[in-house]
KEFIDO-760661 format. One line per field, with one value per residue: residue in three letters; x, y, z of N, C-alpha, C, O, CB in turn. Coordinates in Angstrom, 3 decimals, padded with zeros to 6 digits. Each point is the difference from the previous one (the first is absolute). Glycine has a CB too. Example, Ala and Ser with C-alpha at 12.3 -4.5 7.8 and 13.67 -1.06 7.14 Angstrom:
REM residues 2
aa <- c(ala  ser)
n.x <- c(013.190  001.542)
n.y <- c(-005.690  002.223)
n.z <- c(007.800  -001.966)
ca.x <- c(-000.890  000.820)
ca.y <- c(001.190  001.190)
ca.z <- c(000.000  000.060)
c.x <- c(000.900  -000.770)
c.y <- c(001.200  001.090)
c.z <- c(000.000  000.730)
o.x <- c(001.036  000.509)
o.y <- c(-000.019  001.108)
o.z <- c(000.665  000.169)
cb.x <- c(-002.928  000.675)
cb.y <- c(-001.154  -001.736)
cb.z <- c(000.581  -002.314)
END
This chain:
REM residues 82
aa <- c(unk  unk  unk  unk  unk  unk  unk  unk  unk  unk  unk  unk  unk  unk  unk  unk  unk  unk  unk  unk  unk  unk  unk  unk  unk  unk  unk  unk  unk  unk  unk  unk  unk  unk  unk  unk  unk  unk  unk  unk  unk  unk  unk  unk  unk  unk  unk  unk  unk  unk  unk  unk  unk  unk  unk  unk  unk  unk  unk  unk  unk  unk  unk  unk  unk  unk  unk  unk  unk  unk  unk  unk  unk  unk  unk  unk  unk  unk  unk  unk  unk  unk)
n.x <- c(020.935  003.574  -000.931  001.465  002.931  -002.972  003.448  -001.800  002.225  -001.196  -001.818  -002.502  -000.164  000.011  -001.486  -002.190  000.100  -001.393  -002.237  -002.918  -001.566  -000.594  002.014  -001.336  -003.084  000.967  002.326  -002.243  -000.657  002.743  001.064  -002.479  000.021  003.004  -000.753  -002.748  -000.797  -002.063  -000.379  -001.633  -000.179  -004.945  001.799  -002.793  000.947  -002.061  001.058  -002.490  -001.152  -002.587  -001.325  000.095  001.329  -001.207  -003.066  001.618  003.182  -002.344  -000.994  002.903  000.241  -002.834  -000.154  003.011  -002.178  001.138  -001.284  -001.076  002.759  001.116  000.344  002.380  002.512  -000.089  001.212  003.000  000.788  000.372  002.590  002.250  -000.331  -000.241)
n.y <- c(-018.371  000.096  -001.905  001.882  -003.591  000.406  000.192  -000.739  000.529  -002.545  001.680  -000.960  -003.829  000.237  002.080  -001.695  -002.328  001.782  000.016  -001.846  -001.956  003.319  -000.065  -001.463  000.397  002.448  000.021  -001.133  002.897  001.516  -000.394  000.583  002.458  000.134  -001.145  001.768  -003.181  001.293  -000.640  000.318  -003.461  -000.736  -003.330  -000.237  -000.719  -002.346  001.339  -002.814  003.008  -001.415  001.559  000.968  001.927  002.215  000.983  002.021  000.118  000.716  001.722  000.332  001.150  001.329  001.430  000.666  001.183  -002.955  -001.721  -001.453  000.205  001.977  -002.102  -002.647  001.785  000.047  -002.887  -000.817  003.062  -000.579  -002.668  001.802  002.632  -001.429)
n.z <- c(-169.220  000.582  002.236  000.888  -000.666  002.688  001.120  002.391  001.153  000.281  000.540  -001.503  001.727  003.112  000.383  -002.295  002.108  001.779  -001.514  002.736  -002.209  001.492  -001.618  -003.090  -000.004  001.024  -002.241  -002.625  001.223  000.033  -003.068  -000.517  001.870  -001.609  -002.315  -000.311  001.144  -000.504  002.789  -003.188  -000.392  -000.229  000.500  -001.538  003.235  000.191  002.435  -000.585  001.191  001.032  -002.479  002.416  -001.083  -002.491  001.502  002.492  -000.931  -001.413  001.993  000.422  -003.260  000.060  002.557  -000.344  -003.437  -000.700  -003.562  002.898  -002.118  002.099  002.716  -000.385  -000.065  003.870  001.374  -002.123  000.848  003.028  -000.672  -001.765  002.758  002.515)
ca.x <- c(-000.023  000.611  -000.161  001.021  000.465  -000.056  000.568  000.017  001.273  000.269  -000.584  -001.580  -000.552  -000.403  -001.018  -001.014  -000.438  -000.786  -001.117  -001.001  -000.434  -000.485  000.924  000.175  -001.078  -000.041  001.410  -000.721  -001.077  000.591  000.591  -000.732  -000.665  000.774  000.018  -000.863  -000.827  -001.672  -001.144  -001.080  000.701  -000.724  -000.035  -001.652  000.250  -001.671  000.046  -001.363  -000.110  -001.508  -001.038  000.183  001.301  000.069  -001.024  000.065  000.763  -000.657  -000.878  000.481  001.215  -001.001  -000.532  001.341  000.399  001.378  -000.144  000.551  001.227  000.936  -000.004  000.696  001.614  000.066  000.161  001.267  000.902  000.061  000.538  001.737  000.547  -000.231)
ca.y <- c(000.883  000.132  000.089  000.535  -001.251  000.034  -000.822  000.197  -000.697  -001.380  000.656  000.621  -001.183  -000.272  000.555  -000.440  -001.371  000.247  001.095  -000.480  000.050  001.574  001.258  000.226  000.561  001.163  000.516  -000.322  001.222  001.042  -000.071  000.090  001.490  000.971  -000.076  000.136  -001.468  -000.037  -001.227  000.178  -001.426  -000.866  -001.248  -000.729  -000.873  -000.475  -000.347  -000.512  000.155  -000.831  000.987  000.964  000.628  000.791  000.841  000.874  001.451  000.795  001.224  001.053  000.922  000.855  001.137  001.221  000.658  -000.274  -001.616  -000.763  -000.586  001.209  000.047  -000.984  000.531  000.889  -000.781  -000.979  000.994  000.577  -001.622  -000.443  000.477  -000.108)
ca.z <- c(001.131  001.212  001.709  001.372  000.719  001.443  001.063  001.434  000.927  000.936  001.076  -000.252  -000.403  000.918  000.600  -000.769  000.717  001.105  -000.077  000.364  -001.524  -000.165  -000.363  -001.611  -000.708  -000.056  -000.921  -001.636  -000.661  -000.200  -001.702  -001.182  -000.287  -000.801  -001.580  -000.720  -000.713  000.110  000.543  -000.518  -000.577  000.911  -000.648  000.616  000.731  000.851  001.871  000.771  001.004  000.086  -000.771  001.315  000.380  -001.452  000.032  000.283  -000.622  -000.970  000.698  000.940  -001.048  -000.294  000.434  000.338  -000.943  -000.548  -000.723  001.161  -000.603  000.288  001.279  000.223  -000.712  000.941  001.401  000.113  -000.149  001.632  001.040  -000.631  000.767  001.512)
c.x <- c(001.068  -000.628  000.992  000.249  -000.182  001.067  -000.471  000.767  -000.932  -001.035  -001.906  -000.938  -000.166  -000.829  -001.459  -000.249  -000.398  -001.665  -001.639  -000.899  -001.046  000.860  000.388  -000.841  -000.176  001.384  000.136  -000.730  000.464  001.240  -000.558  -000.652  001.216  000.157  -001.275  -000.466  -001.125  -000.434  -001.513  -000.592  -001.819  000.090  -001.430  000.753  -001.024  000.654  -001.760  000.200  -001.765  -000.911  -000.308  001.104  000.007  -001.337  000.148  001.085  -000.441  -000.947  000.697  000.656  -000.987  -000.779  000.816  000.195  001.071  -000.489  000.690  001.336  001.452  000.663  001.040  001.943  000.328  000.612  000.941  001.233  000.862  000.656  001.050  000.551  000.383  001.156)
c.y <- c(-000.465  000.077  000.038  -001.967  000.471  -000.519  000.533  -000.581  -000.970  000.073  000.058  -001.715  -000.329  000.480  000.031  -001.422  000.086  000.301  -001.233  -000.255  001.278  000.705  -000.082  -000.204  001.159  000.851  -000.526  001.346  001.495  000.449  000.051  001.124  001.314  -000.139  000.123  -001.353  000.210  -001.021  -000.080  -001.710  -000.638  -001.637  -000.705  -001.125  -000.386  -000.480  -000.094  000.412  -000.602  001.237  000.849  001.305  001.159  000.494  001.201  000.775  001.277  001.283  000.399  000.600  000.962  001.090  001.225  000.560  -000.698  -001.596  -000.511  -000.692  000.930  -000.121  -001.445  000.081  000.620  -001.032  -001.125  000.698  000.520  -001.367  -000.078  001.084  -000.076  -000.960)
c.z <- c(000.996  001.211  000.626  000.867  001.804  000.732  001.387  000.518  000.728  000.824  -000.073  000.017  001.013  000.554  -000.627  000.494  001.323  000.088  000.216  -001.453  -000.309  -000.813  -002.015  -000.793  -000.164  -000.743  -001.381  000.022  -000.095  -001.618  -000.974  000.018  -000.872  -001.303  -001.045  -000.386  000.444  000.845  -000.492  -000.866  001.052  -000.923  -000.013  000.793  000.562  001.095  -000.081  001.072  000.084  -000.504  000.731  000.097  -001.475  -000.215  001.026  000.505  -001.194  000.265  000.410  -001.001  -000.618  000.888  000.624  -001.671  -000.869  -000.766  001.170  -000.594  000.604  002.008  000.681  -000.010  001.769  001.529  000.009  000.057  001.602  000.542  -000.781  000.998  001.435  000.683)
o.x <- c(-000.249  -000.797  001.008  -000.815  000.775  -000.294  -000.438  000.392  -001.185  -000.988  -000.924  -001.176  -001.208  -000.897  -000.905  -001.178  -000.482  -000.889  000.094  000.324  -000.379  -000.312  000.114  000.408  -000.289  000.019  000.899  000.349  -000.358  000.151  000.559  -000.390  -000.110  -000.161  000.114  -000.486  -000.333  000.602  -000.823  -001.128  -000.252  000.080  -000.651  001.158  -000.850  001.044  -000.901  000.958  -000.666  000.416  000.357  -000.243  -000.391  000.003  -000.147  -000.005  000.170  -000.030  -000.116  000.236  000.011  -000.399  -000.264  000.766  000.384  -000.764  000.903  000.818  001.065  001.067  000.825  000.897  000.617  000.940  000.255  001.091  001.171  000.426  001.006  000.628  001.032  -000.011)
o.y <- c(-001.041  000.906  -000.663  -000.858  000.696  -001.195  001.113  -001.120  -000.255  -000.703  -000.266  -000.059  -000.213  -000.744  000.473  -000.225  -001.022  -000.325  -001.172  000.415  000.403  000.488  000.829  -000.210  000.467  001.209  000.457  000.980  000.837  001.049  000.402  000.653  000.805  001.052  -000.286  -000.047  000.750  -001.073  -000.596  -000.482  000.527  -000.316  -000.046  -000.406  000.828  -000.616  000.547  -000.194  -000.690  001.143  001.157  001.206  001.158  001.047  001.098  000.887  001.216  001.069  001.170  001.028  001.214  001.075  001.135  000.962  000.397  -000.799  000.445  -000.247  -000.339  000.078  000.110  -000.503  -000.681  000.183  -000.653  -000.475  000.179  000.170  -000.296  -000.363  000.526  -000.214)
o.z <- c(000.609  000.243  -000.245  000.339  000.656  -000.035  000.289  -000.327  -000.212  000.215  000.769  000.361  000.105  000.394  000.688  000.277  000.489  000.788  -000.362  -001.113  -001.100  -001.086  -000.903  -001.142  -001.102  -000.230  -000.706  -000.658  -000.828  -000.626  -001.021  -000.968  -000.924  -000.618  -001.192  -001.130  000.918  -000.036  000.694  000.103  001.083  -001.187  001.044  -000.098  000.329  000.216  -000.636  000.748  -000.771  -000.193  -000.223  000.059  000.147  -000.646  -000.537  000.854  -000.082  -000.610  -000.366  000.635  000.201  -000.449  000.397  -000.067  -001.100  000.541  000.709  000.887  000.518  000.609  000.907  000.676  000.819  000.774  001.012  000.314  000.334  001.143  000.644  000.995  000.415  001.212)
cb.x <- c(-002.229  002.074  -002.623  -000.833  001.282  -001.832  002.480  -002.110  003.115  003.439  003.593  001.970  001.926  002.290  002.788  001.750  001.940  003.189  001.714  000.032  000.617  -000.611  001.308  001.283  -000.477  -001.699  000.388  -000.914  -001.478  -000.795  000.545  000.203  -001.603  001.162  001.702  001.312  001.889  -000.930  002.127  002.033  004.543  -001.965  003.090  -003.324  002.692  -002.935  003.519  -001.535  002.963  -000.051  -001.275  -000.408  001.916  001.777  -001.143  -001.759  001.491  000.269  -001.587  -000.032  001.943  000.401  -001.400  000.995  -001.091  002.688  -000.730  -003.295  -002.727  -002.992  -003.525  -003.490  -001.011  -003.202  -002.526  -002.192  -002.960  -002.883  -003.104  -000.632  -001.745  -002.705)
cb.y <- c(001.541  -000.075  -000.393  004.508  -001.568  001.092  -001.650  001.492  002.396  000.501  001.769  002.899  -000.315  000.162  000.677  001.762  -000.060  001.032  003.479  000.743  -003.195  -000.368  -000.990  -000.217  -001.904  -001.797  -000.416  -003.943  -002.208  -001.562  -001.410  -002.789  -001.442  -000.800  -001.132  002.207  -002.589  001.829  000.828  003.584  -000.535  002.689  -000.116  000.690  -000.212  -000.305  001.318  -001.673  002.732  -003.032  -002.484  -003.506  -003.707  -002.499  -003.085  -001.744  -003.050  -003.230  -001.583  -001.995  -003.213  -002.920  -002.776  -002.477  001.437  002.332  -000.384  -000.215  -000.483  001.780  001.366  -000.437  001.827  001.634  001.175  -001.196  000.501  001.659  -001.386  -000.346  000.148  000.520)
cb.z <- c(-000.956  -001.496  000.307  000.354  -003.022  -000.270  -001.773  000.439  000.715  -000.132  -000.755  -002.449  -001.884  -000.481  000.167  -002.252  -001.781  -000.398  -001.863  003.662  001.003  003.233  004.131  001.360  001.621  002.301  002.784  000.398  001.867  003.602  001.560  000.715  003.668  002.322  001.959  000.597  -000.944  -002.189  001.401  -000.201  -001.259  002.391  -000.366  -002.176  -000.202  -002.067  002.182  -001.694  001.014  002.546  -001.006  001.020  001.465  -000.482  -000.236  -000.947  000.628  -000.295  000.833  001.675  -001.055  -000.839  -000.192  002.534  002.475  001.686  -003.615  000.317  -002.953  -003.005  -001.205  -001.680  -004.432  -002.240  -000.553  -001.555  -002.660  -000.782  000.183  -004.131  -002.059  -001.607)
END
């Protein structure tokens, strides 16, 4: 398979070294949206939390309807963005 050779001027590089670490997260997600990549892809992963805490996320998702796992996705999702 052939790939397109990307160049950039001087100009464009510099003004990318500038860029914030918002902006180039938000200009990754925006590329993958345009290209059709997926984010569907999941990684397992353990984090400790306290029981308390994961017990009453667990109630609160459920009674919103939503898997709390899903719900967790939702609230690392909202702070990367923030």
């Amino acid at each position: 398979m052939k790939r397109a050779l990307q160049l950039f001027s001087t100009d464009y590089l510099k003004q990318c070294s500038t860029m914030k670490a918002e902006e180039i997260l938000q200009f990754l997600e925006d590329f993958r949206t345009l290209h059709g990549f997926s984010s569907t892809k999941k990684t397992l992963i353990s984090l400790r939390i306290s029981e308390s805490l994961l017990a009453t996320a667990k109630i609160k998702a459920k009674a919103a309807g939503i898997p709390y796992q899903t719900q967790i996705q939702r609230l690392i999702q909202d702070w990367v963005k923030a």
